[in-house]
LODO-350552 format. One record per residue (C-alpha): x, z negated, y. Coordinates in steps of 0.05 Angstrom, whole numbers, plus 5000, padded with zeros to 4 digits. Example, Ala and Ser with C-alpha at 12.3 -4.5 7.8 and 13.67 -1.06 7.14 Angstrom:
<recs>
east/up/north
5246/4844/4910
5273/4857/4979
</recs>
This chain:
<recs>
east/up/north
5000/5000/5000
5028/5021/5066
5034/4972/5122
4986/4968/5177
4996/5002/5246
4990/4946/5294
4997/4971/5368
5011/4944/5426
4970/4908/5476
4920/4951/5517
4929/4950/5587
4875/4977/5623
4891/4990/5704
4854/4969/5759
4820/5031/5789
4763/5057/5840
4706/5063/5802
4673/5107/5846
4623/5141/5798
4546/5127/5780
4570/5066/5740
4590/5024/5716
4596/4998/5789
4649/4946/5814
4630/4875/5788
4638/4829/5835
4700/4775/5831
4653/4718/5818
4608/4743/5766
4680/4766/5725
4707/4691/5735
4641/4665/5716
4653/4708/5652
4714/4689/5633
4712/4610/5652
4656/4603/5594
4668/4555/5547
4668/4576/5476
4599/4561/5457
4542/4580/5412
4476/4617/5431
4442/4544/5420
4481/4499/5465
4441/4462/5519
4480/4502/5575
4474/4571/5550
4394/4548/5547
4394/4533/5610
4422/4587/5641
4377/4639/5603
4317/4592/5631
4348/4603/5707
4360/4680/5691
4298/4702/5671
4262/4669/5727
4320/4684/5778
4304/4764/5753
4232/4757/5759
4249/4740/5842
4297/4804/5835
4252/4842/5805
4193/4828/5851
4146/4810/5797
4099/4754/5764
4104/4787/5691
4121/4732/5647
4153/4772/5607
4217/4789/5645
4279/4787/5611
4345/4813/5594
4362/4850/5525
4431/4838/5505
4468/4905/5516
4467/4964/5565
4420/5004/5589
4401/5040/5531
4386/4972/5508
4329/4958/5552
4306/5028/5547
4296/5026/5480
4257/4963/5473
4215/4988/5537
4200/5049/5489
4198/5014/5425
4117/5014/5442
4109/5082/5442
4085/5103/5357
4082/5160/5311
4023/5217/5345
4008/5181/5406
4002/5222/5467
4061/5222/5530
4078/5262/5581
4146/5257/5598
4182/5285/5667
4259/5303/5663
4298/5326/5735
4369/5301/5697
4421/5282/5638
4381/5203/5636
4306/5224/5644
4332/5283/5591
4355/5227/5537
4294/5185/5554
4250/5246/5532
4293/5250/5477
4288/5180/5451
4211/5181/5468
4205/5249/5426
4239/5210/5360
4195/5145/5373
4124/5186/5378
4148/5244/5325
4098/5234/5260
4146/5219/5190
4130/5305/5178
4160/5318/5245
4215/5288/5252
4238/5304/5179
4231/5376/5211
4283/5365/5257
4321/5295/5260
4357/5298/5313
4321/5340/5359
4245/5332/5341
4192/5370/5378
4131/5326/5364
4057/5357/5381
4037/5290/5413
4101/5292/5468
4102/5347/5533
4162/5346/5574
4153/5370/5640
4220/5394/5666
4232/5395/5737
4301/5444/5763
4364/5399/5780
4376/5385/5843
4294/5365/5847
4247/5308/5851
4189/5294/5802
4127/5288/5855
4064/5249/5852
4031/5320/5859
4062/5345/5801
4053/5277/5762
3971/5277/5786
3971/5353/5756
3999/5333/5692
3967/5271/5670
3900/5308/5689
3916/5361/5644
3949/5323/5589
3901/5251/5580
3963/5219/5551
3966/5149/5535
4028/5149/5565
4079/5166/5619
4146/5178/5634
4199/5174/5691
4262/5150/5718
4259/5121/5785
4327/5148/5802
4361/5201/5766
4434/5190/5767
4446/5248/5730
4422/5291/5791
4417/5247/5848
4347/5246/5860
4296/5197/5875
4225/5200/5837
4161/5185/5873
4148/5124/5838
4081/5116/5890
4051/5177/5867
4074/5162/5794
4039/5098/5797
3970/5108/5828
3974/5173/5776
3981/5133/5723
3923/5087/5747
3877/5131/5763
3880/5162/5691
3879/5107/5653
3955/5120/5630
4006/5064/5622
4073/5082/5657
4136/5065/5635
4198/5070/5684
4273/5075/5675
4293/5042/5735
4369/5042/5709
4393/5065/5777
4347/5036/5827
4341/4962/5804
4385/4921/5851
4395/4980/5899
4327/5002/5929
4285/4953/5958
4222/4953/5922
4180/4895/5885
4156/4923/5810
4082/4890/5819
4067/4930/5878
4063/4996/5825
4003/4967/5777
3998/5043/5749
4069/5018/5707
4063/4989/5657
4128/4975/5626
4205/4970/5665
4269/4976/5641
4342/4969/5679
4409/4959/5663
4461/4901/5674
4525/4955/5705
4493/4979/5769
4452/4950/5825
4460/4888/5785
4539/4900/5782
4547/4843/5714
4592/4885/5681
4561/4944/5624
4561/4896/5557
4518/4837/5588
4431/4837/5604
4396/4900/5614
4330/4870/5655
4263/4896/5623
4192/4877/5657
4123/4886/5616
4052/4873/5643
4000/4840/5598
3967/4898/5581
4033/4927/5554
4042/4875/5507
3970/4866/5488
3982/4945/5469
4037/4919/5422
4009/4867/5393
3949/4922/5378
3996/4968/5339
4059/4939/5330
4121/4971/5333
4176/5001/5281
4240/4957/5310
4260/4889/5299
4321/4889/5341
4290/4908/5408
4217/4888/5400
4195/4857/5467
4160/4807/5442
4207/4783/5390
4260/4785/5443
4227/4747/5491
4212/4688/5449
4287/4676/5450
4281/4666/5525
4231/4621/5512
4166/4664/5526
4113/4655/5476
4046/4676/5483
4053/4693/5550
4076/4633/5579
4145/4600/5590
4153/4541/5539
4199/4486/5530
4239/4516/5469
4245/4594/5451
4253/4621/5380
4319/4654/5357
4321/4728/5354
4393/4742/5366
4462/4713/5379
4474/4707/5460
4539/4706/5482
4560/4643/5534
4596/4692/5570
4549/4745/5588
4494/4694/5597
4542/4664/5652
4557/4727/5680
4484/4751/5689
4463/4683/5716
4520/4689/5767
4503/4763/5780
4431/4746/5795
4455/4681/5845
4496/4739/5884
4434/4789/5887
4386/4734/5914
4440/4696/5963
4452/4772/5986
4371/4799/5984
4358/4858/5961
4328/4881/6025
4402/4868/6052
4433/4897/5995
4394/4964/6000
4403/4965/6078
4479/4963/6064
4471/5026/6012
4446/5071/6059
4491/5052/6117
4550/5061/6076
4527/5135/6030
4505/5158/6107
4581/5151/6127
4608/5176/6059
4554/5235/6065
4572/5253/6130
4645/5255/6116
4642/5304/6053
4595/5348/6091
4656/5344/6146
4699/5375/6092
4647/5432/6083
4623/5397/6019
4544/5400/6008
4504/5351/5989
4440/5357/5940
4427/5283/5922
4389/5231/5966
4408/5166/5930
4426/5109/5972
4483/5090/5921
4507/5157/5888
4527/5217/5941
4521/5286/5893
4555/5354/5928
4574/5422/5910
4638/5444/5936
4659/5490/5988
4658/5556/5974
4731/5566/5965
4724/5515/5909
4661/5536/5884
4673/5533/5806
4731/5477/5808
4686/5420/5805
4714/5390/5737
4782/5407/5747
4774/5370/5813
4738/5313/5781
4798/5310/5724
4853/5306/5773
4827/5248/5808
4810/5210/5749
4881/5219/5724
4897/5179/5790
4850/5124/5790
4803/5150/5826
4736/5139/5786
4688/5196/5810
4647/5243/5768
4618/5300/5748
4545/5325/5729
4541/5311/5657
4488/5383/5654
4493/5443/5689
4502/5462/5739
4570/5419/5747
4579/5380/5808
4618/5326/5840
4589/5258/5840
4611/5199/5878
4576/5121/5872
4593/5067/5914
4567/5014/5872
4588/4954/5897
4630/4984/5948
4596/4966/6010
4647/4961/6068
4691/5007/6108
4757/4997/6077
4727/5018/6013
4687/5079/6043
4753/5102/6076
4793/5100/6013
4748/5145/5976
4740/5190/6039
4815/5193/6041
4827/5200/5963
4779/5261/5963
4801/5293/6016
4869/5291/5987
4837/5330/5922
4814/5375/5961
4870/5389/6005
4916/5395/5939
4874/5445/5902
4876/5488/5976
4817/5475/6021
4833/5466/6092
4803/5403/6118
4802/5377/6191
4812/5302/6172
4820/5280/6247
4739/5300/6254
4732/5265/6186
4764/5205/6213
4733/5204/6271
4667/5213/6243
4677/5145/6205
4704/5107/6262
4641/5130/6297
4585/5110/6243
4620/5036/6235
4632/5029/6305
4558/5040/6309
4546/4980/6266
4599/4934/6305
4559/4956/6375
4497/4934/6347
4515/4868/6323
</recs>
């Protein structure tokens, strides 16, 4: 027997995450993280803390569901118990403008696909019961287009992601709400992107139905921690109806371990899984920082600081087709039309943390998650325009400059 490989440590740098996420987690919720004591999922603290979380995210979240929680994981976590409703035949409608809403169809098509269909096709399953209404990149879903289709469809369900990171676009989640209630169609809403970022409060949309976040963005609690998820009573009285074909991320399973039975909060939840001290610590830590911050504060800061980052690419001759507050999307100059992953590559290889589209067509995409001050808005300003100057375009940096000096001046003056 040969011996074992054993490598060296992994040392991972510090760099400028300045993609769609994971975003920059914040100094306190990482020392929170790693002073956790070594403890087990039971101990009296850990308890605790999951007790002040979930009604610490129900404050975040703008919402009086009781069941309001976090599902250990990512994202895809919470999306997948927030779809983990949906069975076999049942009827959804299902909008897509980007790579997420795209995969959320996806996972919605392999949930409502009867055993005959998706035997038919596994991993791609085209299920009678699911329509996917595809809306061109670069596009909002409307509440026009959602009123059309759930009046031409009856489904029992709908479909959407609040914001799509994967395009830069923001939903109408007002006209995908008072859709949904005027048909009598519970909506279900990947708010992945906008949860911690936009300023909104989840009960004012009654047409939804069912919410799901994750822990790495507006959050910023690092990707492998909570992914929040919200559900109405109605949802769950719709699971508790049918059931559902997952043990891992059934809501209601899940939320007895954070000690919500029967729609109320009790004294002493039911295990379902093994919690980690340390993410616990680092969510509960996260959340303190969202609500000693606001989120109306917080989302005032995003779209101060994309307005100077937007305004500075578009100084380089860069154009922008995204109207997130957190993530700027662009197309490059002309000159560099078709360079856009080569471009994206390059700065990676440096440390510099942007992105591309992840579908066509391929763009540039830049977050600022986290990044909310001038020194940090100037680096990536700087950093790009350095690309860009590299791979040949000719860039005027003393009007970029100047442009940025003018929009945080702006701030200073009105202080």
């Amino acid at each position: 027997m040969s011996e074992a490989t054993i490598f060296g440590q992994l040392e991972i740098p510090q760099t400028l995450a300045a993609g769609p996420g994971p975003g920059n987690t914040d100094p306190r919720v990482l020392q929170r993280f790693a002073a956790a004591g070594v403890a087990d999922h039971m101990q009296a603290d850990v308890l605790r803390g999951m007790v002040e979380s979930k009604l610490m995210l129900r404050e975040v979240m703008g919402t009086s569901n009781v069941y309001t929680f976090g599902v250990a994981g990512t994202g895809w976590s919470g999306l997948d118990t927030l779809f983990s409703a949906i069975m076999p035949g049942e009827k959804v409608v299902v909008f897509v403008n980007g790579t997420f809403s795209g995969i959320d169809g996806l996972t919605i098509r392999m949930k409502a696909a009867t055993a005959e269909e998706l035997a038919a096709n596994p991993m791609d399953p085209q299920p009678a019961s699911v329509t996917i209404i595809n809306v061109p990149h670069g596009q909002s879903v409307t509440g026009e287009l959602v009123e059309q289709a759930l009046a031409e469809h009856k489904p029992q369900w709908a479909a959407m992601a609040h914001w799509e990171t994967g395009s830069g676009r923001i939903n109408d989640i007002r006209g995908f709400s008072d859709a949904c209630e005027k048909h009598g169609v519970m909506g279900l809403v990947d708010a992945v992107s906008s949860l911690g970022v936009e300023d909104f409060a989840i009960d004012d949309f009654p047409g939804v139905a069912g919410w799901a976040s994750c822990p790495q963005k507006g959050i910023c609690c690092l990707p492998l921690t909570y992914a929040p998820v919200s559900f109405t009573d109605a949802y769950i009285a719709k699971l508790r109806k049918t059931g559902t074909r997952t043990f891992v991320h059934h809501p209601i399973l899940e939320a007895r371990h954070w000690g919500i039975v029967d729609g109320k909060d009790v004294e002493k939840g039911v295990y379902h899984r093994t919690h980690s001290a340390y993410a616990v610590s680092a969510f509960h830590e996260a959340l303190r920082i969202t609500l000693q911050q606001t989120v109306e504060a917080r989302a005032k800061q995003y779209a101060f600081h994309e307005a100077a980052l937007r305004d500075a690419v578009t100084a380089m001759g860069c154009k922008v087709t995204s109207n997130m507050t957190s993530l700027v999307v662009l197309n490059l100059p002309d000159g560099l039309a078709g360079r856009e992953q080569e471009l994206v590559q390059s700065c990676r290889s440096k440390g510099f943390g942007i992105w591309p589209t992840l579908s066509a067509p391929v763009q540039v995409r830049i977050g600022i998650l986290n990044l909310l001050n001038e020194r940090a808005i100037t680096e990536i300003v700087e950093r790009f325009a350095a690309e860009m100057t590299l791979m040949g375009a000719n860039i005027d940096m003393e009007t970029v400059r100047a442009g940025l000096e003018r929009h945080y001046a702006s701030a200073a003056a009105a202080e």
